[in-house]
C-alpha positions as CSV (number, residue, x, y, z in Angstrom):
1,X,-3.0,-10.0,52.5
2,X,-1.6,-10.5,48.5
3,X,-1.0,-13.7,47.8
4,X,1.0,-14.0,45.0
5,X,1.5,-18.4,43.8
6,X,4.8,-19.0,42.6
7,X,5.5,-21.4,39.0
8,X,2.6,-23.7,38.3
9,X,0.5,-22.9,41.7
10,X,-3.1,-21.9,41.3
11,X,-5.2,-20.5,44.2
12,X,-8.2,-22.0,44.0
13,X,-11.3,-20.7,46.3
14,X,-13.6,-24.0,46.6
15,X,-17.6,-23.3,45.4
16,X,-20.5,-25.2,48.2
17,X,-22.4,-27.5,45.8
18,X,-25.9,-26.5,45.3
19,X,-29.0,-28.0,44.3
20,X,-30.9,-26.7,41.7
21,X,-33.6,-25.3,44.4
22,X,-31.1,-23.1,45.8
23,X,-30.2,-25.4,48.9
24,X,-26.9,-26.0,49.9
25,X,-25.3,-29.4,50.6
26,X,-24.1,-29.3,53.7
27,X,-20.5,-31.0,53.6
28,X,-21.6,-33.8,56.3
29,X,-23.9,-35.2,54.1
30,X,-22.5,-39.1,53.2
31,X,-21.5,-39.0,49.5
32,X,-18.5,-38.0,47.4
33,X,-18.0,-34.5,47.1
34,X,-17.8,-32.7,43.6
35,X,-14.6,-30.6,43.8
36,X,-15.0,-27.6,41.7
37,X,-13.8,-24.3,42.8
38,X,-13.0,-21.2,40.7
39,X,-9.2,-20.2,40.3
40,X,-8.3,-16.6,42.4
41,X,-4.7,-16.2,41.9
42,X,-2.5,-18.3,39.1
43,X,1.6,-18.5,39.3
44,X,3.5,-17.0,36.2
45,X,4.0,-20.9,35.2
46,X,0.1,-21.7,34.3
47,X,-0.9,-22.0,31.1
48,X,-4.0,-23.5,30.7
49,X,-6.3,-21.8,33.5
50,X,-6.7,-18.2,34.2
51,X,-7.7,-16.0,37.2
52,X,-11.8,-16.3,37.2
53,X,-11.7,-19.8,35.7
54,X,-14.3,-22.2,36.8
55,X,-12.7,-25.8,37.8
56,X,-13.1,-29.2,38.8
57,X,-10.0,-30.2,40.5
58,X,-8.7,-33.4,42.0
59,X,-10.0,-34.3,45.8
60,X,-6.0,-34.8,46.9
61,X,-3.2,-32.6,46.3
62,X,-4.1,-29.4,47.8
63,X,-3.1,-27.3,50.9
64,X,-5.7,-25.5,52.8
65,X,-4.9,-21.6,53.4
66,X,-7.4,-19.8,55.4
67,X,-7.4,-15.9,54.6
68,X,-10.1,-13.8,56.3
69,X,-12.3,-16.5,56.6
70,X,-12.0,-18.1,53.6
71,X,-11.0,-21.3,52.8
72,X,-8.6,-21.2,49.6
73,X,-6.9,-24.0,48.3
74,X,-3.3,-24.4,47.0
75,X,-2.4,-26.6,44.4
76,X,0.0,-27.5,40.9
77,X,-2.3,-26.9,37.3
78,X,-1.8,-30.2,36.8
79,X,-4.3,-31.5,39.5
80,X,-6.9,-29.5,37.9
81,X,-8.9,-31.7,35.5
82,X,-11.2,-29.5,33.6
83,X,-12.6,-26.2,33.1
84,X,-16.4,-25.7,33.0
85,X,-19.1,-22.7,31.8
């Protein structure tokens, strides 16, 4: 399926955090999550992020869209906070 945002959506596909060992958090563990994610698809509005962009995004203010088994999030540019190496 192409999935093609419209204005100032971004597609963001979330990233697992990891520990430095290589182990991954699972999400039931009792502490804030650290959104970050890296940007799939951008609408022709965006223009801070581009496609392949690594993220931290807000915790509220995106849709969940499952595609093949992934879990993508929706979302405007402006609930992205920063970009990261």
């Amino acid at each position: 399926m192409n999935i093609y945002p419209l204005q100032d959506t971004v597609l963001i596909e979330p990233l697992k955090e990891e520990l430095s060992s290589g182990l991954i958090i699972p999400e039931a563990v009792d502490r804030e999550p650290i959104n970050k994610g890296v940007v799939r698809k951008i609408g022709k509005d965006v223009t801070i992020v581009s496609e392949g962009d690594k993220v931290i995004y807000k915790p509220y203010g995106f849709n969940e869209l499952k595609i093949e088994e992934i879990t993508f999030l929706f979302g405007r540019e402006e609930d992205i906070i920063a970009t990261y190496d």
